[in-house]
N, C-alpha and C positions, 0 to 999 in steps of 0.2 A: 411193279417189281423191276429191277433192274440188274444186267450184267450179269453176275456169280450165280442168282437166284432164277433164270432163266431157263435152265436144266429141271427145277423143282417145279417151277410152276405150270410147265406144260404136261404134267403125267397127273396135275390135279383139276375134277372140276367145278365151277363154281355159278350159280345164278339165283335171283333176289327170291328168297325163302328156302332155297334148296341145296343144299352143302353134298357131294359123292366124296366120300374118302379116299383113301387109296386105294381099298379094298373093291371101289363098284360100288358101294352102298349109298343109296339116294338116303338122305335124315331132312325130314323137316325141320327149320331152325326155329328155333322155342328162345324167346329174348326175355329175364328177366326188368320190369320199371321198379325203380323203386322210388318213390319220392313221396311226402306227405301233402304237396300240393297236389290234392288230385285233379284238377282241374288240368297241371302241365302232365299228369303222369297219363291221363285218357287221349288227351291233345298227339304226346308219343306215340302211345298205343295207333290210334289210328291211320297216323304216317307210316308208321310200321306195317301194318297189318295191309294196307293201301300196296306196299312192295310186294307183300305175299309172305311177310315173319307171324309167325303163332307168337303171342305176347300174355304175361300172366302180370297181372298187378301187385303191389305191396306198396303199405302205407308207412311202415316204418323198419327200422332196420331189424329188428329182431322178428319179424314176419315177413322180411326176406330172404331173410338165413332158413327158417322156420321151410319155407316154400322152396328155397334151394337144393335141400335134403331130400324132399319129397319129389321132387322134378329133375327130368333130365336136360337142363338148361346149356344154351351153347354159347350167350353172354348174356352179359348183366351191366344195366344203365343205372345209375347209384348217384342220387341224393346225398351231398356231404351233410347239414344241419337235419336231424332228425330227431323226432322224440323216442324214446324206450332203447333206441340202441342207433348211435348214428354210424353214419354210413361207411367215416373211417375204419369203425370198431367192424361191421358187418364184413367190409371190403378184407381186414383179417383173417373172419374170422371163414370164410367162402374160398381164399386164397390156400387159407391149410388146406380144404379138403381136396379141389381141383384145380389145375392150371386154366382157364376160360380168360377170355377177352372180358376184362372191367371197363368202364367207360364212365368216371368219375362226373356228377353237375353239381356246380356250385357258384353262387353269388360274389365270392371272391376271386379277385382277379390277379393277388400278388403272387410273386414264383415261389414265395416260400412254402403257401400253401397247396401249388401246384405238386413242390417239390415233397410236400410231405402226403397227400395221394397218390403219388408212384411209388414213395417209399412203403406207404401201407399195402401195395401192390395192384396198385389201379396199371391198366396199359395205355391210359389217354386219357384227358383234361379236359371239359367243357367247359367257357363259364357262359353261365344265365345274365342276360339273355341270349338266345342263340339262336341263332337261321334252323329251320327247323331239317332244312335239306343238308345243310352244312352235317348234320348228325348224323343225317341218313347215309352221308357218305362215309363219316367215319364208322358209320357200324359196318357197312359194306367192305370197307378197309382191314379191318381189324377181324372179320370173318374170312377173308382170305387169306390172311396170313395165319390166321389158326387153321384153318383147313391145308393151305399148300406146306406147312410146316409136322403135320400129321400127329398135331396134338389133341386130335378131336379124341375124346375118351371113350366114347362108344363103340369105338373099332379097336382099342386093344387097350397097350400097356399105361401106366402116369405117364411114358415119355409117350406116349401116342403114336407110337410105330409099332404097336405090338410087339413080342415076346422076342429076345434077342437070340440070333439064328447061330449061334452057338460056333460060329467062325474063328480058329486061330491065326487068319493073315493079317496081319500089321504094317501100317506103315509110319517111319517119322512124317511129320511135316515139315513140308522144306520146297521152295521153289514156287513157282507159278500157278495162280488158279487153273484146277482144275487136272493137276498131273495125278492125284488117287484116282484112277480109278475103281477102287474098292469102297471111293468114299468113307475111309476109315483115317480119322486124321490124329497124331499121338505126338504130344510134346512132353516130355519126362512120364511122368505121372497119370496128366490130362489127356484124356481120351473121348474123344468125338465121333461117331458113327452116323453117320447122315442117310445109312438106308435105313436104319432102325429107330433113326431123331434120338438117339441116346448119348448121354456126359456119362461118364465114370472120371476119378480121382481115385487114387491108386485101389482100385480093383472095386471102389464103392459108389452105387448109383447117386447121380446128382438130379435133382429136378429143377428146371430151369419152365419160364416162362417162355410163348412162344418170341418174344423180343428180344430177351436175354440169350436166345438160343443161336437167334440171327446175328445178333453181333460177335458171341463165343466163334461160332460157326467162319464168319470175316475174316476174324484175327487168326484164327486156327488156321485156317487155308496159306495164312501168306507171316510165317513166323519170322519174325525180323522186324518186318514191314512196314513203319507209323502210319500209321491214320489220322489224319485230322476230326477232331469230332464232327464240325462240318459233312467231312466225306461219309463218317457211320452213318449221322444219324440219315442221310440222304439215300447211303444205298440199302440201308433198313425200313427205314420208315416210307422210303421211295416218293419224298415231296421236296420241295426248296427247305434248306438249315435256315429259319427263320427266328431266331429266340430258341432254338431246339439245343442249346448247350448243356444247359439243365439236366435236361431230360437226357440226354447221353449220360450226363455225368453220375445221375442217380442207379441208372439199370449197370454202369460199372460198376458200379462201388456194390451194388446186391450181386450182381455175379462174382465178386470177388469174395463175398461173406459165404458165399456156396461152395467156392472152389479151391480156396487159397486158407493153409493152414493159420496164417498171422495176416489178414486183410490186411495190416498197417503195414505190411513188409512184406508186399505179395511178390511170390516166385512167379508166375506165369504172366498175368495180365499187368505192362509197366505204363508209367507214363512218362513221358518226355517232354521235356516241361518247354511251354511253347509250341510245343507243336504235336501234339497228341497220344496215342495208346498204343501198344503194341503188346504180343503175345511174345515172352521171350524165345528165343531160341535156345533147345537144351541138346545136351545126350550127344551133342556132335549134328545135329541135326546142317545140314548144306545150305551154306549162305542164297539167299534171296538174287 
């Protein structure tokens, strides 16, 4: 994590199999596999479990959903080609119920199809074959950022900050990271609250994944302000912008289907062509 996210990451804790919320509460981390090769889906399993993760098996999509329901799962590793229900369709159909870390594997390697497993709501892209350590890292990755981000469900609300503390202080946003102190940040409409990891749009809850929340959360801090996709995806995803365009451009274009009355003609999140995205400035809000 880097920079802005510095403040969030030190009040959470984290270690391989064992996620503390915010709350204090130690959860053992439970990983769904899904894959119908079982031969790579035991192979996972055991690297996993080798860390210290509880891991449940599924051989096709519709008995990972099936198992989803029934488990308190804290991510899930997904098979795109599957028989009975593949992985795309699962990764839907798991994303309505709860915000968790997906972790998309698939044989193909083009961005188009990258791009359309983030669109069905995966948070990261494998392709097969793959370093089996390389995964282990991104599952390690992608469990802290859902834990320092407080969308773990088992400690409270769908935003994962628990029940909102019923506060009427407000403030625009405007100026330099880090001037809320209240951590409440409000441009027209859009409203961000970062003790309670909560969106609202004018007065109604939004659910936002944990990466979608980090980037809202970027733009919100510093309204005005462009960003290079570049810079997002790096102080989010916190590695080198390597081919990471994509992937910036997709979880914008879904926070804007969340947030923005006309996504084609979005009020809040803009882009500036050339050089990348900004949160508008509203309401009189104080230049940058």
């Amino acid at each position: 994590m880097h920079g802005a996210y510095n403040d969030i990451q030190d009040s959470t804790y984290y270690n391989a199999g064992i996620i503390r919320g915010r709350y204090g509460e130690d959860t053992q981390v439970i990983i769904l596999i899904c894959d119908d090769d079982k031969e790579i889906a035991t192979a996972i399993s055991i690297y996993l479990q080798n860390e210290g993760y509880t891991t449940l098996l599924a051989y096709d999509g519709k008995q990972a959903v099936s198992m989803f329901e029934q488990n308190e799962i804290d991510l899930v590793i997904m098979d795109v080609m599957m028989p009975e229900l593949d992985g795309l369709r699962a990764t839907m159909e798991i994303r309505r119920k709860r915000n968790i870390p997906i972790i998309m594997l698939s044989a193909k390697s083009e961005d188009t199809d990258k791009i359309l497993g983030l669109n069905m709501g995966a948070d990261d892209y494998v392709t097969k074959p793959f370093n089996p350590l390389e995964l282990i890292a991104r599952v390690k990755s992608q469990l802290r950022r859902y834990t320092v981000l407080g969308s773990q469900q088992k400690a409270g609300s769908p935003h994962g900050g628990g029940s909102r503390n019923g506060t009427s202080d407000r403030h625009e946003a405007g100026g330099a990271e880090g001037v809320n102190a209240d951590r409440v940040y409000r441009v027209g409409g859009l409203e961000l609250d970062d003790e309670q990891k909560s969106v609202m749009v004018d007065g109604e809850d939004v659910h936002l994944t944990p990466l979608e929340y980090k980037i809202l959360y970027l733009l919100i801090r510093n309204p005005g302000r462009v960003f290079s996709i570049d810079e997002i995806y790096e102080r989010v995803w916190g590695e080198d912008s390597i081919g990471g365009g994509s992937t910036v451009t997709v979880h914008i274009r879904r926070i804007r289907e969340k947030i923005e009355i006309n996504p084609g003609e979005p009020r809040y999140i803009k882009v500036v062509w050339g050089l990348g995205y900004k949160i508008e400035r509203l309401d009189g809000a104080p230049p940058v």
